[in-house]
Structure formats: structure tokens, C-alpha cells
KOLKOLFI-13562 format. One record per residue: residue in three letters; x, z, y negated of N, C-alpha, C in turn. Coordinates in steps of 0.2 Angstrom, whole numbers, padded with zeros to 4 digits, always signed. Last residue first. Example, Ala and Ser with C-alpha at 12.3 -4.5 7.8 and 13.67 -1.06 7.14 Angstrom:
REM residues 2
SER+0064+0035+0011+0068+0036+0005+0064+0039+0000;ALA+0066+0039+0028+0062+0039+0022+0066+0039+0016;
This chain:
REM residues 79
UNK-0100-0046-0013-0106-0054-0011-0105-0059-0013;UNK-0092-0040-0020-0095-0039-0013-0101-0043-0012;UNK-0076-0042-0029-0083-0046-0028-0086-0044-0020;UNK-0068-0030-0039-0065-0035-0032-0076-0037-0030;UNK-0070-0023-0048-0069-0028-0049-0067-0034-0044;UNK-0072-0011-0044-0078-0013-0046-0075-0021-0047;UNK-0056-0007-0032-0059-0007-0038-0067-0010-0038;UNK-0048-0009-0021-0047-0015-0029-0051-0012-0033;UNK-0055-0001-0012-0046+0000-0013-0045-0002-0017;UNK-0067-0001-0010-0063+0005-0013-0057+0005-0013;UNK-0069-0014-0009-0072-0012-0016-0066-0003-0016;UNK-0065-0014+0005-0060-0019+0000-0064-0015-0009;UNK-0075-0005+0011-0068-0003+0010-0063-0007+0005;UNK-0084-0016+0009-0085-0010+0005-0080-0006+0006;UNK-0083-0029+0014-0083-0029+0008-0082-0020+0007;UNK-0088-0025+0028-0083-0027+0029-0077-0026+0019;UNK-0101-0025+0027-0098-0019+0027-0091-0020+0026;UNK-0107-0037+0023-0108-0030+0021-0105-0026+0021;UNK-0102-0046+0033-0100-0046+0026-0102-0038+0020;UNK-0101-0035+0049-0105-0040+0043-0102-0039+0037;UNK-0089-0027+0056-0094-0035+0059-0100-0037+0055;UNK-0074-0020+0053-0082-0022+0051-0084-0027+0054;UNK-0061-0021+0055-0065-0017+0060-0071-0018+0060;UNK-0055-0023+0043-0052-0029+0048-0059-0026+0056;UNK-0059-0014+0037-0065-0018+0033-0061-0022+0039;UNK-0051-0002+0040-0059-0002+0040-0061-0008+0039;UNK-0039-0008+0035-0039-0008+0044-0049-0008+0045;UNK-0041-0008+0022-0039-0015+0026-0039-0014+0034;UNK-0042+0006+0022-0046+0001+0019-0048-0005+0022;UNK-0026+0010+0025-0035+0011+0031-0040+0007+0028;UNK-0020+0006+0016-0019+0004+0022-0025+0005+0028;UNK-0023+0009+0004-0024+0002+0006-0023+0002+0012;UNK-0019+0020+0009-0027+0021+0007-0029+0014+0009;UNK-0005+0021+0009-0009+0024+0014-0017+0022+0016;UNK-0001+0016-0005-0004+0014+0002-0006+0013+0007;UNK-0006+0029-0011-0012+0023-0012-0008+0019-0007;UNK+0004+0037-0006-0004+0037-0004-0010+0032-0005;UNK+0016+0029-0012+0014+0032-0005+0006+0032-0002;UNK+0011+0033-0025+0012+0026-0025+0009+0025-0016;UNK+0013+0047-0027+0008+0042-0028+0006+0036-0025;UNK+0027+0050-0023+0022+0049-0019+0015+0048-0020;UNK+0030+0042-0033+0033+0038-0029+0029+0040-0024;UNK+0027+0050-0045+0025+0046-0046+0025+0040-0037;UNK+0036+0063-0040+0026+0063-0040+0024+0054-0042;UNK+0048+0057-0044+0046+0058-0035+0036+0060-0036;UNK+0047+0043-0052+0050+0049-0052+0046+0052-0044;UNK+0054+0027-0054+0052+0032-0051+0052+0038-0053;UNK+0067+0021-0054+0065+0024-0061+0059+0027-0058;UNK+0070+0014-0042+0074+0019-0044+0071+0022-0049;UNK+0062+0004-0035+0058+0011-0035+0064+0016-0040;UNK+0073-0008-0032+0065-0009-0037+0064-0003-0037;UNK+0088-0005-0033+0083-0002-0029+0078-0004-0035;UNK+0099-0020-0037+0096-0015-0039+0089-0011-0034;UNK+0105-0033-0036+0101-0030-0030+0102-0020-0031;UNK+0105-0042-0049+0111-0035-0047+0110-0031-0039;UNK+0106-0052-0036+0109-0049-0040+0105-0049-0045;UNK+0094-0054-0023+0098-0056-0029+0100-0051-0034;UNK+0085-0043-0018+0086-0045-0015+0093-0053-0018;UNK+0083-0025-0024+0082-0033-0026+0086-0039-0022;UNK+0079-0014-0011+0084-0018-0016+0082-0026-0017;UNK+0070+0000-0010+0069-0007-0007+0075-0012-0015;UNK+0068+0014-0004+0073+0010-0008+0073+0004-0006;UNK+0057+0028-0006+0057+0022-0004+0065+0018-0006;UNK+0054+0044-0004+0058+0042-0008+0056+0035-0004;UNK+0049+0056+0002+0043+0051+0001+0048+0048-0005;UNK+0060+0064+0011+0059+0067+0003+0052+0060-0002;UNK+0062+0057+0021+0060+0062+0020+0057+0066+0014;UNK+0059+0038+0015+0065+0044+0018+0060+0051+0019;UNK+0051+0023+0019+0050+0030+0016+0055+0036+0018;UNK+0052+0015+0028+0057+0015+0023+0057+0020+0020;UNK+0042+0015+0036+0048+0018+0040+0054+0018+0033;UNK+0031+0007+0029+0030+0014+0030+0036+0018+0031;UNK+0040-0006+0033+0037-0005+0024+0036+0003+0026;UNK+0035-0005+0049+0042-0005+0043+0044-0005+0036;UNK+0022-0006+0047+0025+0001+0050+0033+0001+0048;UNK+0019-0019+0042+0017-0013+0039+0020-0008+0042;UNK+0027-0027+0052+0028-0026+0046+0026-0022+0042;UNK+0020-0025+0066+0024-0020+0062+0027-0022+0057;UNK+0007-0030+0064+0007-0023+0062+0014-0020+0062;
């Protein structure tokens, strides 16, 4: 868990991220962003983040499925 709480701690006050290309030019991946685009971004992880905590929670394939269906889409297989 704290991998994910340190991905969240990168977020600045202003729901800016800066994660740098790790090789040259080690450029911020997120700089063309714009700020509604960035807190976008924010909230759909936020989303994937309870999804994945709901379905890590669930005790049949049934249930377990239906938060991954709301995070991926129609496209993600629930049986």
C-alpha cells in the first residue's frame, strides 16, 4: 500500500503531478496537461483506487468482478 500512497503524495496542492522521464531528456511525463485535464486524471485514480480496494474486499467471483467492470469498462470480462 505504500506504493499507491506515494504515487497519491506526488500530487502538489494545486492537483499538479511531476513524474520525470527517467532517461534523457528526463522530461515531466504530465507537463502538457492542463490543470482540468490533470485533475481528471486524479479522480479516475482515485476511482481505480477504491475499485481495486472494493473487488480486493469481495468474497465471490461475482462480486469481486463488478468494481473491475466499473473501472475498465464493458470490456473488462465478468465471468
Amino acid at each position: 500500500m505504500a506504493t499507491k500512497q506515494s504515487f497519491f503524495n506526488k500530487f502538489d496542492w494545486n492537483n499538479r503531478i511531476k513524474i520525470n522521464l527517467p532517461v534523457a531528456p528526463r522530461n515531466n511525463l504530465f507537463e502538457k496537461m492542463t490543470d482540468r485535464q490533470m485533475l481528471t486524471f486524479k479522480n479516475k485514480l482515485i476511482r481505480l483506487k477504491d475499485n481495486l480496494h472494493e473487488a480486493q474486499k469481495a468474497k465471490h467471483e461475482n462480486t469481486f468482478t463488478a468494481p473491475l467492470s466499473d473501472a475498465f469498462g464493458e470490456d473488462f470480462p465478468t465471468s
